[in-house]
C-alpha positions in Angstrom: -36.6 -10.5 -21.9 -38.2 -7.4 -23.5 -37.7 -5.5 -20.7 -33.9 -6.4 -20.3 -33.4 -5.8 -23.8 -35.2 -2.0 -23.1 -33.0 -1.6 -20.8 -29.6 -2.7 -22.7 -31.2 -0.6 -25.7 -31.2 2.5 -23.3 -27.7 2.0 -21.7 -25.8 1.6 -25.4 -27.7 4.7 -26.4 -26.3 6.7 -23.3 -22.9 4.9 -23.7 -23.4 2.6 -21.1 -22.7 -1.4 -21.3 -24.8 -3.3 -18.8 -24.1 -6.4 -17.1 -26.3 -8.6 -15.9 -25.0 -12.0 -15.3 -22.8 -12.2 -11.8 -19.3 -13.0 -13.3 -15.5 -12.6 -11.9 -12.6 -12.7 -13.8 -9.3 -11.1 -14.1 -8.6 -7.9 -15.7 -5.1 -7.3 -15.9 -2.4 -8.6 -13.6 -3.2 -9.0 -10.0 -6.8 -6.9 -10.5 -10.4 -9.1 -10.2 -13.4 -7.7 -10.9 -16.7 -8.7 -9.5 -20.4 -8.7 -10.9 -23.5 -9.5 -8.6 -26.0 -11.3 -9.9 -28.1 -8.5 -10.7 -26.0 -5.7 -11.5 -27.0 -2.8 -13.6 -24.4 -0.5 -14.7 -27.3 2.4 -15.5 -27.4 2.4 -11.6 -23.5 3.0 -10.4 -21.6 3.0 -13.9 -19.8 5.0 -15.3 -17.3 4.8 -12.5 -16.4 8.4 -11.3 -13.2 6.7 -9.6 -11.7 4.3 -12.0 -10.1 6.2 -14.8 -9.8 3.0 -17.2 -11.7 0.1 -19.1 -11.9 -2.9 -17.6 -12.7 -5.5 -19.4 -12.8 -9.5 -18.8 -9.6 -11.2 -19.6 -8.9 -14.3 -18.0 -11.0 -16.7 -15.8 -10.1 -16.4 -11.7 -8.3 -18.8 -10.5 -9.0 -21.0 -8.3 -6.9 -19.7 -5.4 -8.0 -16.5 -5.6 -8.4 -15.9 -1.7 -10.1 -12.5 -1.7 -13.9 -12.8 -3.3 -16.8 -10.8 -2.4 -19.9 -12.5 -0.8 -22.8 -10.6 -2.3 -26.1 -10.8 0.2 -29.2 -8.1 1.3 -29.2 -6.9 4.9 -32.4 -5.4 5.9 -33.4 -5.2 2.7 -29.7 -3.1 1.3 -27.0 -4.6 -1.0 -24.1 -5.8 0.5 -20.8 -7.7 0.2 -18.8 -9.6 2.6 -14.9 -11.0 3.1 -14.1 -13.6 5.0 -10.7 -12.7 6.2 -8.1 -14.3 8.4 -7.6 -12.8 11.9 -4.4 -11.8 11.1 -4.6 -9.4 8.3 -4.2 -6.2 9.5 -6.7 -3.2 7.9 -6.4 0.7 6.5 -7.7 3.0 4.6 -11.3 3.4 4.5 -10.1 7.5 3.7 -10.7 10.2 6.1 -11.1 9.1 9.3 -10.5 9.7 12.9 -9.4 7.0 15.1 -6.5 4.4 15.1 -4.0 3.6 11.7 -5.0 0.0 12.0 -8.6 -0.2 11.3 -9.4 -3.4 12.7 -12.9 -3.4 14.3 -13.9 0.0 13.0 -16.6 1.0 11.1 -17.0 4.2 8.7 -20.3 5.9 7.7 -19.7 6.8 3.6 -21.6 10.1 3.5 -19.6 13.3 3.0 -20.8 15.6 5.8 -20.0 18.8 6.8 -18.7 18.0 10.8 -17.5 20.6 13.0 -14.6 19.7 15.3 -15.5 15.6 14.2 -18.5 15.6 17.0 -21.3 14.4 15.1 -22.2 10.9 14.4 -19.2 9.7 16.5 -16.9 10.9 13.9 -17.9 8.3 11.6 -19.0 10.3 8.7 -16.6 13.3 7.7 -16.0 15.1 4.7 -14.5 12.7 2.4 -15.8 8.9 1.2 -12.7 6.8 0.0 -14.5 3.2 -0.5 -11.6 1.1 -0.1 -9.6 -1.1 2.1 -6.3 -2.1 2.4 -4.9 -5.2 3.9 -2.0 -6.7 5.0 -1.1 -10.1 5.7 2.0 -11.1 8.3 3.8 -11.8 5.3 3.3 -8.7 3.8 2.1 -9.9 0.6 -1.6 -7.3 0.8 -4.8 -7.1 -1.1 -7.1 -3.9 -1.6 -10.9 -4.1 -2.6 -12.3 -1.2 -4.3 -16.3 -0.9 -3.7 -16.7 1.0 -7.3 -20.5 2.8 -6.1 -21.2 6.5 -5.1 -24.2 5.5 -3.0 -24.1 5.5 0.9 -22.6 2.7 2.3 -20.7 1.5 5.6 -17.6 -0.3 5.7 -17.9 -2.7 8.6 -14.3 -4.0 9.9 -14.9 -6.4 12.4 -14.3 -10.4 12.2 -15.0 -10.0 8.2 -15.2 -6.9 6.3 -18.5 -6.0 5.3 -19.8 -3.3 3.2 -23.4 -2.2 3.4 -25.2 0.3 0.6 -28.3 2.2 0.4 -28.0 1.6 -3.3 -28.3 -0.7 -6.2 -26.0 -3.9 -6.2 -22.1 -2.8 -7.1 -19.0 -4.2 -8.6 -16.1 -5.1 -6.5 -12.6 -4.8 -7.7 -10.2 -6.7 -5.7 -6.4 -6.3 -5.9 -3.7 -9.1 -4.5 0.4 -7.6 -4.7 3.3 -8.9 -3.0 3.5 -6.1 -0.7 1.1 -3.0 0.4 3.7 -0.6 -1.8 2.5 -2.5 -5.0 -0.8 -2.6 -3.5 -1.0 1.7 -4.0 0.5 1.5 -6.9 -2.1 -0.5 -8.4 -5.1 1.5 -7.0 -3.3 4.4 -9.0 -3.4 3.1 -12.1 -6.9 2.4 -11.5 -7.7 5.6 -10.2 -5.5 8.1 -11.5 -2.6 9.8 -10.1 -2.4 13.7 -9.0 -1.2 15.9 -11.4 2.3 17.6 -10.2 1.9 20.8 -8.2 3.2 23.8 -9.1 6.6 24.1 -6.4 4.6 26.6 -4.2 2.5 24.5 -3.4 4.8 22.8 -1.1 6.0 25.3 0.8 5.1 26.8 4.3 1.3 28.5 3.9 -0.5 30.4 6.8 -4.5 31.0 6.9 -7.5 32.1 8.6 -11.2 32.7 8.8 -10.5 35.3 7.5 -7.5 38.2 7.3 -9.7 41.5 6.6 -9.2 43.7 5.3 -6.7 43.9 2.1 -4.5 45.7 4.7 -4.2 42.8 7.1 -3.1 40.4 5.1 -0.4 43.0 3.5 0.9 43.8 7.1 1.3 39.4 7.3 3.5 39.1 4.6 5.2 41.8 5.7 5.7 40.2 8.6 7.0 37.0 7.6 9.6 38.4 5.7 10.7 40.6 8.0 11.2 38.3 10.8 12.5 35.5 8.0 9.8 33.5 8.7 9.6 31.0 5.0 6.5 30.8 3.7 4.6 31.0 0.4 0.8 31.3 0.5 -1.9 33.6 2.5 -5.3 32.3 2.2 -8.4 34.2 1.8 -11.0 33.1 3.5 -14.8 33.9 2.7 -14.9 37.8 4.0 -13.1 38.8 1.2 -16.6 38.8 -0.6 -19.6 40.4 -0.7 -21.9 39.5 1.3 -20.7 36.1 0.8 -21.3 35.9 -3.2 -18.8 33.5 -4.6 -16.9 35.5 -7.4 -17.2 38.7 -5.9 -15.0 40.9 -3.6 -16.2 43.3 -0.9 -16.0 46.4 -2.0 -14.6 48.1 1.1 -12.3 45.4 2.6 -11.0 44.1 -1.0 -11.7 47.1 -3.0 -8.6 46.3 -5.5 -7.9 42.3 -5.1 -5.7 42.6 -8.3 -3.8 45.5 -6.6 -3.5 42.9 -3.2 -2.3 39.9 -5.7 0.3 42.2 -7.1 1.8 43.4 -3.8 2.0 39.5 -2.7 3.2 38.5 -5.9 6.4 41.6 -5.1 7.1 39.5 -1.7 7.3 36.0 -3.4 3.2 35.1 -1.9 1.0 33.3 -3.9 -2.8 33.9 -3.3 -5.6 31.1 -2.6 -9.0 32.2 -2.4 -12.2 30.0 -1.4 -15.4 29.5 -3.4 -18.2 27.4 -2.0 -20.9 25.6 -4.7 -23.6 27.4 -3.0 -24.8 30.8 -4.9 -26.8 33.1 -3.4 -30.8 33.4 -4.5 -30.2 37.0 -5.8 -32.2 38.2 -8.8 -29.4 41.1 -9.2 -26.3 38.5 -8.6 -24.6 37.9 -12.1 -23.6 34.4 -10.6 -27.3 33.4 -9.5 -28.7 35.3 -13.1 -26.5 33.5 -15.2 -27.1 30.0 -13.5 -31.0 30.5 -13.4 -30.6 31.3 -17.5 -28.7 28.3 -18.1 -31.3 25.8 -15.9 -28.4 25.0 -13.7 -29.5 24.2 -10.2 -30.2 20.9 -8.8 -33.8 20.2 -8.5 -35.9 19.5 -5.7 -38.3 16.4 -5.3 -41.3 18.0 -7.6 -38.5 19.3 -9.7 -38.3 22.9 -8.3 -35.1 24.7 -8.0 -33.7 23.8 -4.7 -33.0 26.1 -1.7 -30.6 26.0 1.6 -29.0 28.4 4.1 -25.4 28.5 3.7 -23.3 31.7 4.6 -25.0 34.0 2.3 -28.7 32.8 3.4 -30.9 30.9 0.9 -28.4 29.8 -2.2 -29.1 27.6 -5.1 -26.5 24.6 -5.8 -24.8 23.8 -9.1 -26.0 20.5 -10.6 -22.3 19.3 -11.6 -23.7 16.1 -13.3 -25.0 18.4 -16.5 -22.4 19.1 -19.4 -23.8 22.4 -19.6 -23.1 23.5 -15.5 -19.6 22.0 -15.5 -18.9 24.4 -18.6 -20.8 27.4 -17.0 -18.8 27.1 -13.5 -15.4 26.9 -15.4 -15.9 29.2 -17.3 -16.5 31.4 -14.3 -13.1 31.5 -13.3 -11.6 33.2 -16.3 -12.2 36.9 -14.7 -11.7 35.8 -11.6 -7.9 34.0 -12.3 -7.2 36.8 -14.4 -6.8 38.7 -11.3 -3.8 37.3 -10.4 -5.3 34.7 -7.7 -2.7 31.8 -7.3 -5.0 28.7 -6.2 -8.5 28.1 -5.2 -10.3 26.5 -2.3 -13.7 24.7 -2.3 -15.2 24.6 0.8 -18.4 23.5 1.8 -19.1 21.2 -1.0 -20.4 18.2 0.8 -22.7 20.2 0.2 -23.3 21.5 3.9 -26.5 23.3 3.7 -27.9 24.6 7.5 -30.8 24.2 7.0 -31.3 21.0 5.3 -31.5 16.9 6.6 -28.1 16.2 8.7 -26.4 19.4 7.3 -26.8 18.6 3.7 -29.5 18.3 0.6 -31.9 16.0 1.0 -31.7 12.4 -0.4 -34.1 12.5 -2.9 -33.0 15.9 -4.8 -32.6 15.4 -8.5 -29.7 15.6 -10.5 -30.5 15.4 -13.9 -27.2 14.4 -15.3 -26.0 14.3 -19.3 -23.7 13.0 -21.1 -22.5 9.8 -19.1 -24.0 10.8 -16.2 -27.4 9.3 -16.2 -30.2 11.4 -14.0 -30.6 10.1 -10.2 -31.3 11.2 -7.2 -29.2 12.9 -4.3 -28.8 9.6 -2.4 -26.7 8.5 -5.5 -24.3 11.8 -6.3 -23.8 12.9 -3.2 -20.7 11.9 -2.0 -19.1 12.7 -5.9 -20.6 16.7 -5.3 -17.4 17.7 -4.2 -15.6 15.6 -6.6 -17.4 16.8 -9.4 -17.0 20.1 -8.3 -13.5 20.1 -8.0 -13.2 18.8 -12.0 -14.9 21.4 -13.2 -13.0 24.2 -10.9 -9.9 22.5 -12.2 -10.7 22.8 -15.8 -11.9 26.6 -15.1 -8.3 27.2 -13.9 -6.8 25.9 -16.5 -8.6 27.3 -19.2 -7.6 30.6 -17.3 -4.1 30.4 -16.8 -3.0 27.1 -19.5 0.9 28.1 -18.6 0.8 27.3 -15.6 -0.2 24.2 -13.2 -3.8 25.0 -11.4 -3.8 24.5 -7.5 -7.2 23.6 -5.7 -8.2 22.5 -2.4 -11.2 20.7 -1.7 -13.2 19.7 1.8 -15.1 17.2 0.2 -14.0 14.8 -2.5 -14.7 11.0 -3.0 -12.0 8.2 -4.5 -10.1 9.3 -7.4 -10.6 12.6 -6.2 -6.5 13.4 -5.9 -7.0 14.1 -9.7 -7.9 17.2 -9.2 -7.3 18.8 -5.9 -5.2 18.1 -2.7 -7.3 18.2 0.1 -7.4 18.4 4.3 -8.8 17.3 7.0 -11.6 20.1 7.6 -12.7 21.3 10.8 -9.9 19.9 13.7 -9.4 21.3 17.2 -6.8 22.9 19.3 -6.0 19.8 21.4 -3.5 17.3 21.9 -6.0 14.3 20.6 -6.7 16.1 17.4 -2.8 17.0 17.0 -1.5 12.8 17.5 -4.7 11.5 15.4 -3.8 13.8 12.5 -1.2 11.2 11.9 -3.7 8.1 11.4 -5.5 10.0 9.7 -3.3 11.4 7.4 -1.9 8.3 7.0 -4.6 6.7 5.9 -5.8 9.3 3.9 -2.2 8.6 1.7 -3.4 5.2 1.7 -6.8 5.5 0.0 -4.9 7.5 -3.0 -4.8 11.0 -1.8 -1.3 11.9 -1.2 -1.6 15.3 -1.3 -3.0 15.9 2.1 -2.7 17.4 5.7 -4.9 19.2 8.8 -5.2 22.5 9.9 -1.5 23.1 11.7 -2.8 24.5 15.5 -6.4 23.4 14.9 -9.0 25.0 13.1 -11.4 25.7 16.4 -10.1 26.5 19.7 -6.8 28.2 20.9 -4.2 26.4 21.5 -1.7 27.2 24.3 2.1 28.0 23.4 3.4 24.6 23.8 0.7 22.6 21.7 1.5 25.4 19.3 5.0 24.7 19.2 4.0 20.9 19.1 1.9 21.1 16.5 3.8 23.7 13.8 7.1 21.1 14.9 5.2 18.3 13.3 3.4 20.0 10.9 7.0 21.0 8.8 6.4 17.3 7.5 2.7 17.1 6.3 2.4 16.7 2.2 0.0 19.7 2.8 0.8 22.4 5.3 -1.0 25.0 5.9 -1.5 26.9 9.4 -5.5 27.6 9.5 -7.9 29.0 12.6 -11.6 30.0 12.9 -12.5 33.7 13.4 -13.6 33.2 17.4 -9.6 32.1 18.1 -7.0 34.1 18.8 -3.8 35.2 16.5 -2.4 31.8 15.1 0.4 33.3 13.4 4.1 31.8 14.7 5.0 34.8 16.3 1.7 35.1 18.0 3.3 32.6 21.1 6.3 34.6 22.0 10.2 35.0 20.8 10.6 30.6 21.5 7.6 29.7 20.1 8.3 32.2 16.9 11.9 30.4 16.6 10.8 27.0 17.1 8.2 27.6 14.0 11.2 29.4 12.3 13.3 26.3 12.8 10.8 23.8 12.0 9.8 25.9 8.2 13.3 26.3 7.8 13.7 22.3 8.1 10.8 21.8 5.6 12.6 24.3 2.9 16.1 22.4 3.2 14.1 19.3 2.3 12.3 20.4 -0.7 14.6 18.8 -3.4 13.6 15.6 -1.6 10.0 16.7 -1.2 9.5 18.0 -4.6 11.0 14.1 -5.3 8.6 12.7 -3.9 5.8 14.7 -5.0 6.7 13.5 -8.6 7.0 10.0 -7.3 3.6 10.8 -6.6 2.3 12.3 -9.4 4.0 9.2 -11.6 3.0 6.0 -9.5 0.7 6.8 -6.8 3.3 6.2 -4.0 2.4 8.4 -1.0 4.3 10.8 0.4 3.7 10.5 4.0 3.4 6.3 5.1 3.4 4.7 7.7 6.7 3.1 9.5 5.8 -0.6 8.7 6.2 0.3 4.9 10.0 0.5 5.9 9.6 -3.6 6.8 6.3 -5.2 5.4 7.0 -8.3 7.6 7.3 -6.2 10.7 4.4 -6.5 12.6 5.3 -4.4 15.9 5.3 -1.7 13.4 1.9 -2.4 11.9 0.2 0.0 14.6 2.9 2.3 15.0 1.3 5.5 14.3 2.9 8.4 16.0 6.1 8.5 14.0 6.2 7.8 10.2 8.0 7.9 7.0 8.5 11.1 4.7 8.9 8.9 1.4 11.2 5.6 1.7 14.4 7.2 3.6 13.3 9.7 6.2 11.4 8.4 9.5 9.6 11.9 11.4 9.4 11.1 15.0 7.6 13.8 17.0 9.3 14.9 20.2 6.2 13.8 22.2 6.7 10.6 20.8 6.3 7.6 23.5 8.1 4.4 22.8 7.8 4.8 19.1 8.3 1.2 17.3 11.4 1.7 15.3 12.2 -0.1 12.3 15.1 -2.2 12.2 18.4 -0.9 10.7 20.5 1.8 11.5 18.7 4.8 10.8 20.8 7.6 11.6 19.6 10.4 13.3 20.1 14.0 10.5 21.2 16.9 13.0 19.8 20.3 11.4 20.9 22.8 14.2 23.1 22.5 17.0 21.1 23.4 20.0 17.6 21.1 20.8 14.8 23.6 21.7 12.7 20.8 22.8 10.0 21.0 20.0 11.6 19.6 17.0 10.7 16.1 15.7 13.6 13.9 15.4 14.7 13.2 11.4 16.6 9.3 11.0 17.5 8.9 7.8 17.8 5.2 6.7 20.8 3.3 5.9 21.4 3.0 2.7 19.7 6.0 1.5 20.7 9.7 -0.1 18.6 12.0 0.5 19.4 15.3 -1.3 18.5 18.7 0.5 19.0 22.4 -0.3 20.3 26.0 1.5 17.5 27.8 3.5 15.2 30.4 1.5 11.9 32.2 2.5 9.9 31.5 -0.5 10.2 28.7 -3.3 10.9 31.6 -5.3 14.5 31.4 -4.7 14.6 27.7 -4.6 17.3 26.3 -7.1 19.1 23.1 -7.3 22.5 24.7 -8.1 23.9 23.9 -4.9 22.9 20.6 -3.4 23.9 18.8 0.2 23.6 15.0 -0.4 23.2 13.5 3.3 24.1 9.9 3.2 24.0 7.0 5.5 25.3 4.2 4.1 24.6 0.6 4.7 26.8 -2.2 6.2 29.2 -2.3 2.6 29.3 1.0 2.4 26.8 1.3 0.0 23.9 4.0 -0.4 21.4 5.6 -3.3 18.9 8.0 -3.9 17.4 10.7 -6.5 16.5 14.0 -7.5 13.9 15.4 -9.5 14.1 18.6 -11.0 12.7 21.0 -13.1 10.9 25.0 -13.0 8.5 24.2 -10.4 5.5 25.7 -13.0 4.5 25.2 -16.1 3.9 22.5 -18.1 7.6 22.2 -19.7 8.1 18.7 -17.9 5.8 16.9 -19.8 8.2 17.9 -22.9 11.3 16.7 -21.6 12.1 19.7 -19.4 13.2 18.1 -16.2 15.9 15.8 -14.9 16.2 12.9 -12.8 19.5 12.4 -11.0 20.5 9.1 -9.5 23.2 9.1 -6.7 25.2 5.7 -6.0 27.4 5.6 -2.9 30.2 2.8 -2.4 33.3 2.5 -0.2 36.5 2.7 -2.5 38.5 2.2 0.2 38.9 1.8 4.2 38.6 5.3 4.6 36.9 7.0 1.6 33.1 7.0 0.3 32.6 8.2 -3.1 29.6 8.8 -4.7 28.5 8.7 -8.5 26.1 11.0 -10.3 24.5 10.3 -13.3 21.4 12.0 -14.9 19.0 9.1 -15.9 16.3 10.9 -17.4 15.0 14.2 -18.3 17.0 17.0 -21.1 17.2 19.7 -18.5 21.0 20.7 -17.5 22.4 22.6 -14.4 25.5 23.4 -13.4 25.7 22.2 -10.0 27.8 21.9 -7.3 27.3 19.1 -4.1 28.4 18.2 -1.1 28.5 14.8 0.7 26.6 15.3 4.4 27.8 11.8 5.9 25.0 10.9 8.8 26.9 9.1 11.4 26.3 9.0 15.6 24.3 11.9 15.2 26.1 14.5 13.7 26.7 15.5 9.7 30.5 15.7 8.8 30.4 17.8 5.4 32.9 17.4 2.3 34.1 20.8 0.4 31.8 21.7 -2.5 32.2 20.4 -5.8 30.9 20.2 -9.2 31.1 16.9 -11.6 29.9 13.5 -11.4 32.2 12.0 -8.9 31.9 13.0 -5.5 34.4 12.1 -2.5 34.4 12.1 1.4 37.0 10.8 4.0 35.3 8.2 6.0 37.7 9.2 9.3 35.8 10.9 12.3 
């Protein structure tokens, strides 16, 4: 008794509440929460993935049919479900393999894995603790395993989930349909801020362009052969000697001079910065964090050392109040250079040198604020998570006008707070180009929308066709970004040949027409957690030929992507209509079907989102058996934080037959107090063709139904 009350004395002084009696209840609508026995919320809370409170509310019904089973394997915590043979599984975050997840198992430990090849491919860079299932219904549960520690997620008759840690809490949701399901984990969660526009256009990479010259000469390049894109990476040789916040003096001797030239051709800039800082008593980086005591610790409380690219580095301890300042406020000089975004690599943390690639378990974090101290074991798969957060908040503080863009390897759930992410190190091969669909897939479905893989693979060289293949596909990723190691050969489109440099031309052109629905759905996103790339059996929850369809897929609700090498694809039922962008087939190009009953709105082609504008929109519209179709538009700058103030619009479109032979459609701006005068045309999707109306401007559109 003295002891527990030590304890509970302890946690209210650090702002904890402990818990200590096993308990399960409901805690709002749909949303259980779970207690063992002996939980101790010093030892897992405060939850770095659940954003809100959540307290007891009303007692669990008796039909509850999801509940945790808590029980010790070899001496570990764990928690079983007993679940029906029929419920079909996903999520479980970044993985390789199959949609369904079904007799799988996942390794949570984020870990630095070169073309996916060690441990099976069961541990990668990202831990998403959660599950997602479906019944044949549809009607769908998640459970949420709310602990950073290492665990497994065993999917085989039940779903088990094993830690190396102190006994956890379980949140389970139960929604009529998977849809609800992710909206649910979103408001537990948190959503992703909206990008700034850019963001979402066409963006081409590689380890690494050197010097400043090269990558001027690129986007020179792409504009001159009217190739759309927005973004050149930097990659780590733009430093010296690998010192994160530097810039080699002979191959980036100007880097605001470089950000100004891309800035004159409509580029934006991303540049990466790894956690680890090189041991360098004349480094300002490495002097400033050994003045502040900001390195994580070794066993016997020594400054910990690895090799990462710059040789021995020190890491910062992100769990102290004091480091998260110090590493934002590193960014101030650096942003103020006119750099775009920023990339963080390497923050599993990989470390050469070090047990399986990373720190080893029992390195100290000695934590602050909520954060209690622990050991590695417990904050390593939150590293790159709390890494991220505190580069965010650097960026911000930087440039507070505008919206901060970061990329991450590594991040844990929740993580989609603050930075989109991909898939790390892929390969140039067929497998890795028709998994990156599962896995991108269920990426979206463990709360990280704003994701996709290296277009062409990251190791490797691909040959022209997978090329064409791959860039024909990747036009449709939330993320996408062309990205290739420094042993492969030029990646760039025109790198294959004229057919291969037009098929990448009409595959970017393809994403920029869509990017008033894209930028839709990215603030669908950003508002309710919906993902922007699902699966097809989201078009028809109680459709289960669909529920292991995974090489075609929907681009929000009303576009199905089916890739030309595409076998036997399960189609949903209806009569999605197939959206004809160009006349001639070049035998690369996914095939678009937009849905019936569905608008989707879509703009001119540009070569940067620069010149993107809503004045002129095509609305392509299949409409359903009455004749009736709908659909929306978001708008506003595409930067800047004016949206939050009113600054945007929402424009609904509602299709109906008025006669035999006419379709009108109505436009009215639901939401938002930004106006544009704009014009529109009706793009009605029938047998395979588009049959355009004349332009027009007002709020009732018309087209002749006649072929």
């Amino acid at each position: 008794m003295k002891k527990n009350f030590l304890v509970w004395l302890v946690a209210i002084m650090a702002g904890l509440q402990p818990v200590f009696s096993q308990s399960a209840s409901i805690t709002e609508p749909g949303v259980a929460i779970f207690y063992p026995a002996d939980f101790d919320s010093i030892k897992t809370l405060p939850s770095l993935a659940v954003i809100k409170d959540l307290p007891k509310r009303d007692s669990l019904p008796a039909d509850w049919a999801v509940r945790p089973e808590y029980f010790q394997v070899d001496g570990r915590n764990a928690v079983r479900f007993n679940l029906d043979e029929d419920i079909d599984l996903y999520g479980t975050g970044e993985v390789i393999g199959d949609l369904r997840r079904n007799g799988t198992d996942v390794t949570l430990w984020n870990t630095d894995n070169y073309e996916y090849a060690k441990f099976e491919g069961k541990q990668l860079y990202q831990s998403h603790p959660w599950i997602l299932g479906v019944r044949p219904d549809g009607s769908s549960f998640g459970i949420l395993v709310d602990n950073s520690w290492r665990q497994e997620i065993v999917l085989d008759e039940d779903a088990e989930i094993i830690s190396e840690g102190p006994s956890f809490r379980v949140i389970v949701i139960e929604k009529e349909n998977p849809q609800e399901v992710m909206k649910s984990l979103a408001n537990l969660t948190g959503t992703m801020a909206l990008p700034p526009l850019w963001a979402l256009g066409y963006q081409q990479s590689r380890y690494s362009y050197y010097p400043d010259t090269a990558v001027e000469e690129l986007a020179d390049e792409f504009r001159k052969r009217e190739i759309p894109a927005d973004v050149i990476w930097m990659d780590i040789d733009y430093m010296e000697g690998f010192r994160v916040f530097t810039f080699d003096d002979e191959g980036f001797p100007d880097p605001a001079g470089l950000n100004d030239y891309l800035h004159s051709k409509d580029f934006k800039s991303v540049y990466m910065i790894d956690p680890g800082v090189k041991q360098d008593s004349t480094y300002f980086v490495y002097q400033q964090g050994d003045a502040g005591n900001h390195w994580v610790l070794d066993s016997l409380g020594n400054e910990y050392n690895g090799e990462v690219w710059p040789g021995q580095v020190a890491f910062p301890d992100y769990t102290r109040p004091e480091t998260q300042k110090w590493w934002a406020s590193l960014y101030q000089d650096f942003m103020d250079l006119g750099i775009d975004g920023v990339w963080n690599d390497m923050n599993e943390p990989a470390v050469f040198d070090g047990p399986d690639g990373s720190m080893p378990d029992d390195n100290i974090h000695r934590g602050g604020g909520e954060l209690p101290k622990d050991i590695h074991l417990r904050y390593h798969n939150v590293y790159g998570l709390l890494m991220v957060r505190s580069s965010r908040e650097g960026i911000m503080a930087a440039n507070p006008e505008k919206r901060p863009f970061v990329l991450s390897r590594a991040n844990f759930l929740g993580g989609q707070r603050y930075a989109a992410t991909w898939t790390g190190d892929n390969s140039a091969t067929w497998d890795n180009l028709k998994m990156s669909i599962p896995m991108s897939l269920n990426l979206s479905l463990s709360g990280q929308p704003f994701n996709g893989p290296d277009i062409g693979g990251f190791t490797k060289s691909p040959s022209a066709d997978l090329f064409g293949n791959w860039i024909a596909l990747g036009a449709y990723y939330p993320f996408s970004r062309n990205h290739t190691s420094n042993d492969t050969e030029a990646q760039e489109p025109w790198s294959y040949g004229k057919k291969i440099e037009n098929v990448s031309r009409t595959a970017i052109n393809r994403r920029y027409r869509l990017m008033p629905y894209l930028y839709t759905l990215f603030h669908e996103a950003s508002e309710n957690g919906m993902p922007i790339m699902r699966p097809a059996f989201f078009a028809d929850v109680t459709n289960e030929e669909l529920r292991d369809e995974q090489q075609s897929f929907l681009l929000g609700e009303n576009l199905l992507i089916i890739p030309k090498w595409a076998e036997n694809a399960a189609m949903p039922e209806g009569d999605w209509q197939t959206v004809q962008f160009e006349k001639e087939d070049d035998g690369y190009q996914a095939t678009v079907k937009l849905r019936d009953g569905a608008i989707v709105p879509m703009g001119p082609v540009i070569q940067s989102t620069e010149d993107y504008s809503t004045k002129q929109i095509t609305l392509l519209v299949n409409p359903d058996n009455n004749g009736n179709a709908s659909g929306t538009l978001y708008d506003d700058a595409g930067e800047g934080f004016g949206y939050k103030n009113g600054e945007y619009s929402i424009h609904k479109f509602t299709a109906s037959k008025i006669s035999k032979n006419k379709l009108k459609i109505d436009v009215e701006q639901t939401e938002g107090e930004r106006k544009t005068d704009r014009q529109y045309r009706i793009g009605l999707v029938k047998g395979g063709k588009v049959v355009y109306s004349n332009w027009s401007s007002g709020k009732k559109l018309t087209i002749s139904l006649k072929k």
